[in-house]
C-alpha positions as CSV (number, residue, x, y, z in Angstrom):
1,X,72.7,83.2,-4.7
2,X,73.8,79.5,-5.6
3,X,72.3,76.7,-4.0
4,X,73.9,75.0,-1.0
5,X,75.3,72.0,-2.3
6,X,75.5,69.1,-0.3
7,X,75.4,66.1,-2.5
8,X,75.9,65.4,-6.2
9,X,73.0,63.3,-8.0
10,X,75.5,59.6,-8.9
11,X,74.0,58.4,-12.2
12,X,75.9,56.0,-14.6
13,X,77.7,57.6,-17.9
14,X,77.9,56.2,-21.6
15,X,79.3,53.2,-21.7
16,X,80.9,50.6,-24.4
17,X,78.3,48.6,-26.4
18,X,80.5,45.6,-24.7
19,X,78.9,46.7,-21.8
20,X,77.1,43.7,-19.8
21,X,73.1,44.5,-19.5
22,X,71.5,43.9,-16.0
23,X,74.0,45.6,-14.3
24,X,73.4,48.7,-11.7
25,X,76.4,51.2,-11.1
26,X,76.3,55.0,-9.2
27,X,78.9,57.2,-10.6
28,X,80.3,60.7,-9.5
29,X,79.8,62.0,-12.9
30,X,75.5,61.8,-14.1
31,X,74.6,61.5,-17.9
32,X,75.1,64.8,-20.0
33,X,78.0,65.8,-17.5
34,X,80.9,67.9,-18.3
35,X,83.6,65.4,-20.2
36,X,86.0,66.4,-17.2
37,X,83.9,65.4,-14.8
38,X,83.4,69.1,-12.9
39,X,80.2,69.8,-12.9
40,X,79.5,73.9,-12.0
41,X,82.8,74.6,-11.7
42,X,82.1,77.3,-14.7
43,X,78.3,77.5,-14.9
44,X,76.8,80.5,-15.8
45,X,73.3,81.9,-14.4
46,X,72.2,83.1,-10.8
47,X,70.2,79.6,-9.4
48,X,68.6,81.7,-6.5
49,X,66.3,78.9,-4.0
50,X,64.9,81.1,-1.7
51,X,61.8,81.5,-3.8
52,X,61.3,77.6,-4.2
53,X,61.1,76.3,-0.7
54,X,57.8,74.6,0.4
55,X,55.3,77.2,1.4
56,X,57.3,80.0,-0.1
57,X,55.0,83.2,-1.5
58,X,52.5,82.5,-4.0
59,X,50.9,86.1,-3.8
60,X,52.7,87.0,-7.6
61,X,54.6,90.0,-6.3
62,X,57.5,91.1,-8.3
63,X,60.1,88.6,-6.4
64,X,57.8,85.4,-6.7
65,X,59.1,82.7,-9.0
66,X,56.2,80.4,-8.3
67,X,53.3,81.1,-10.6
68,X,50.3,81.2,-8.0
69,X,48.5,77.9,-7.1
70,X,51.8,75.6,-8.2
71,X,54.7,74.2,-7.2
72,X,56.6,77.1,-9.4
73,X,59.0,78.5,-10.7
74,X,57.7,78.1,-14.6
75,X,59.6,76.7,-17.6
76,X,61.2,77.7,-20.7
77,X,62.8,76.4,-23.3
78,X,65.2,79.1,-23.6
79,X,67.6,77.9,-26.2
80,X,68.1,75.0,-28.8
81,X,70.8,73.3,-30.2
82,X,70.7,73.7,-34.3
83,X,69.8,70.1,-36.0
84,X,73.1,67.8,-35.6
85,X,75.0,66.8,-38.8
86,X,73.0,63.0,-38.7
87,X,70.1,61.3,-40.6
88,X,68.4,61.7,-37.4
89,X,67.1,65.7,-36.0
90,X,66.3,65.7,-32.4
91,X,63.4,67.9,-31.3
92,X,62.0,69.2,-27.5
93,X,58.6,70.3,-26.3
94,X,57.1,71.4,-22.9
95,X,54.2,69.1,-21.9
96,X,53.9,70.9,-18.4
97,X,55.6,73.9,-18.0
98,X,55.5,74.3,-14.5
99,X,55.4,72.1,-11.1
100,X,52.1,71.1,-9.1
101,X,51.6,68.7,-6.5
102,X,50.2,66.2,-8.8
103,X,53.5,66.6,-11.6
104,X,56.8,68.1,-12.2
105,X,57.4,70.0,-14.9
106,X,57.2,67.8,-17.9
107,X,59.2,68.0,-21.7
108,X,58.5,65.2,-24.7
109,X,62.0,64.2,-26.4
110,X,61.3,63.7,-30.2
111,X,63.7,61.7,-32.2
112,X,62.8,62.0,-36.4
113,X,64.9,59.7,-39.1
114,X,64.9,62.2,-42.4
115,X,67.3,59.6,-44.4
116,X,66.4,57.2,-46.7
117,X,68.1,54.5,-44.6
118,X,67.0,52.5,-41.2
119,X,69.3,54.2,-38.6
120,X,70.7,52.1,-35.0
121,X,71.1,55.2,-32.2
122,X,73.0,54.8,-29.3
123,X,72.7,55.1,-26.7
124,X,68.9,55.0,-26.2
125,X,68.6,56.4,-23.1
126,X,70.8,59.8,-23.7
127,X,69.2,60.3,-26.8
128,X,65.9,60.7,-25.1
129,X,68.0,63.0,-22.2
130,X,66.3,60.0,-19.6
131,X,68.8,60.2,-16.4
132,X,70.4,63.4,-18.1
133,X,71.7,66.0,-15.7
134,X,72.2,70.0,-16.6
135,X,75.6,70.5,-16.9
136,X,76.0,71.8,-13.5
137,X,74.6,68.7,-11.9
138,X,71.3,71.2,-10.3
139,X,68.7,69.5,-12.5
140,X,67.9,65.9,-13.5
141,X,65.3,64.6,-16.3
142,X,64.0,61.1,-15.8
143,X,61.4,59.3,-17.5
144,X,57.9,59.4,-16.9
145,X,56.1,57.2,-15.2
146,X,58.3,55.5,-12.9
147,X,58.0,56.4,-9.1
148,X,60.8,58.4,-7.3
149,X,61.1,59.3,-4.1
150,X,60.6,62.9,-3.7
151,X,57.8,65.4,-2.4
152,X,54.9,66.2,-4.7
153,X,55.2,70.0,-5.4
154,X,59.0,70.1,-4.3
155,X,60.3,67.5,-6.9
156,X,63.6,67.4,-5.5
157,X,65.0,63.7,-5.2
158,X,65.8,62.3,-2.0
159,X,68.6,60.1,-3.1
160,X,70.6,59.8,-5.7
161,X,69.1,57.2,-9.0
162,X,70.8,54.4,-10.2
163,X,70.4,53.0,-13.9
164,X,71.7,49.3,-15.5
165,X,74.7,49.7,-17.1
166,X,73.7,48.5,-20.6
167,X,74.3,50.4,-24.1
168,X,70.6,50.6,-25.6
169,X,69.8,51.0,-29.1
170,X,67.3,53.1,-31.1
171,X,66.2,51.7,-34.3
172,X,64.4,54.1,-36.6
173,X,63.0,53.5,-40.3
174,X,63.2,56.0,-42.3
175,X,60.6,58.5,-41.8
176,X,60.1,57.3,-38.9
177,X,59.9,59.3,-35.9
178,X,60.3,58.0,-31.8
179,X,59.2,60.4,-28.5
180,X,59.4,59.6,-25.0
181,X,58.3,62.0,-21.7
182,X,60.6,63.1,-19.4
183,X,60.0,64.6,-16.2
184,X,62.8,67.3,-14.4
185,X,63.9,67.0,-10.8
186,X,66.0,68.6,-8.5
187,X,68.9,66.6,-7.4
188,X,69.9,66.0,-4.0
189,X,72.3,68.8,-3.4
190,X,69.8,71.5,-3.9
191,X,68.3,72.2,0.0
192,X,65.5,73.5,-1.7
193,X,62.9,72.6,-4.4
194,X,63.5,73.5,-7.9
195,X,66.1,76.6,-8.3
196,X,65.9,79.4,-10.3
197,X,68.1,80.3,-13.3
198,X,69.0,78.7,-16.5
199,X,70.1,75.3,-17.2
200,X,72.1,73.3,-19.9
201,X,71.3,70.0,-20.8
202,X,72.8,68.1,-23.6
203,X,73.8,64.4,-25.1
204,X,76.1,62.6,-27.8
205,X,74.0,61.2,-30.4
206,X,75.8,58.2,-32.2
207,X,74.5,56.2,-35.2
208,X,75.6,53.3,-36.0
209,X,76.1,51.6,-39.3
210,X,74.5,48.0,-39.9
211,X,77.6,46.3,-39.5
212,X,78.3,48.4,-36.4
213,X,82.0,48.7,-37.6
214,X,81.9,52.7,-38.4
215,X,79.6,55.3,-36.8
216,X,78.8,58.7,-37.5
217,X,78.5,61.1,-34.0
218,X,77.5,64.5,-33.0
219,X,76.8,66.4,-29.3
220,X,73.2,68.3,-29.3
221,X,71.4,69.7,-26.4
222,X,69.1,73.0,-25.0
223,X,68.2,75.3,-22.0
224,X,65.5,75.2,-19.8
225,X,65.2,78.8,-18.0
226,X,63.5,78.2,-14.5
227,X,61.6,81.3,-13.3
């Protein structure tokens, strides 16, 4: 059964490297969104919630989602995007694979230059999936250590986030390798805490020659499987 949906998490999307920094926008359409702006109008997967609300079974019958003493359901990486054509290769982990009242569910984004060049990668925040949204707008990663309002163990956010609207760069040496921690959410529309079923998340990775006149570009992503 789908989730109810009621509202749609309003995050800011790429923008131009002309771009003023400092500013704050909400947008319809969150980071990693479909390019059309219809988010879940084809997903795939069953996002059941019933299992998820606060309080919900924790006795590990053969319907509970939520591994017992946790704010359940567990994580997977289910699926992962091939290495882009780039001098850069993305990489995802699980650092907490499922939700408690002290954390959500955690993942650690790692960016690796393999050229023999320094590489600029745009735009910084995307490449790390920080404000990204599954491509049915259910599911939101944000990074760690900032406070948002939501309810330990539920993790679903109470309003929607807004972000500067700045185009950040990445500057790797080669060899060199960058991580960041980001922590998954349920956005506002869900009525419950976090859903069931499997979700796609992905981002445009751009990198930028010195001179910032050519660039080369590439889409890579994964799948978290909630359960």
């Amino acid at each position: 059964m789908s989730p109810t949906r009621r509202t749609t998490l309003k995050a800011a999307g790429m923008l131009s490297i002309a771009a003023l920094a400092g500013c704050t926008s909400i947008t319809e359409t969150p980071r990693g969104g479909n390019s059309d702006g219809q988010n879940g109008s084809n997903g795939s997967g069953n996002h059941g919630n019933e299992s998820n609300l606060p309080g919900g079974n924790d006795s590990g019958g053969s319907g509970d989602t939520r591994p017992a003493g946790t704010g359940g359901p567990g994580v997977v990486i289910s699926d992962t995007d091939d290495a882009p054509e780039l001098p850069v290769v993305p990489s995802v982990e699980l650092t907490e694979d499922v939700a408690t009242d002290e954390h959500p569910p955690q993942l650690r984004v790692t960016i690796t230059n393999e050229s023999d060049r320094t590489v600029r990668l745009g735009e910084g925040r995307d490449v790390f999936f920080q404000y990204v949204a599954d491509t049915e707008n259910y599911l939101t990663l944000l990074p760690t250590g900032d406070e948002y309002d939501a309810e330990p163990g539920c993790w679903r956010l109470a309003e929607p986030i807004a972000i500067t609207e700045e185009y950040r760069m990445v500057t790797l040496e080669p060899g060199a390798s960058k991580e960041e921690l980001v922590d998954l959410y349920a956005t506002p529309r869900e009525d419950a805490c976090l859903p069931v079923g499997e979700f796609r998340f992905e981002a445009t990775y751009t990198v930028l020659s010195e001179s910032m006149d050519s660039e080369e570009q590439a889409a890579w992503g994964f799948s978290l499987s909630l359960e």
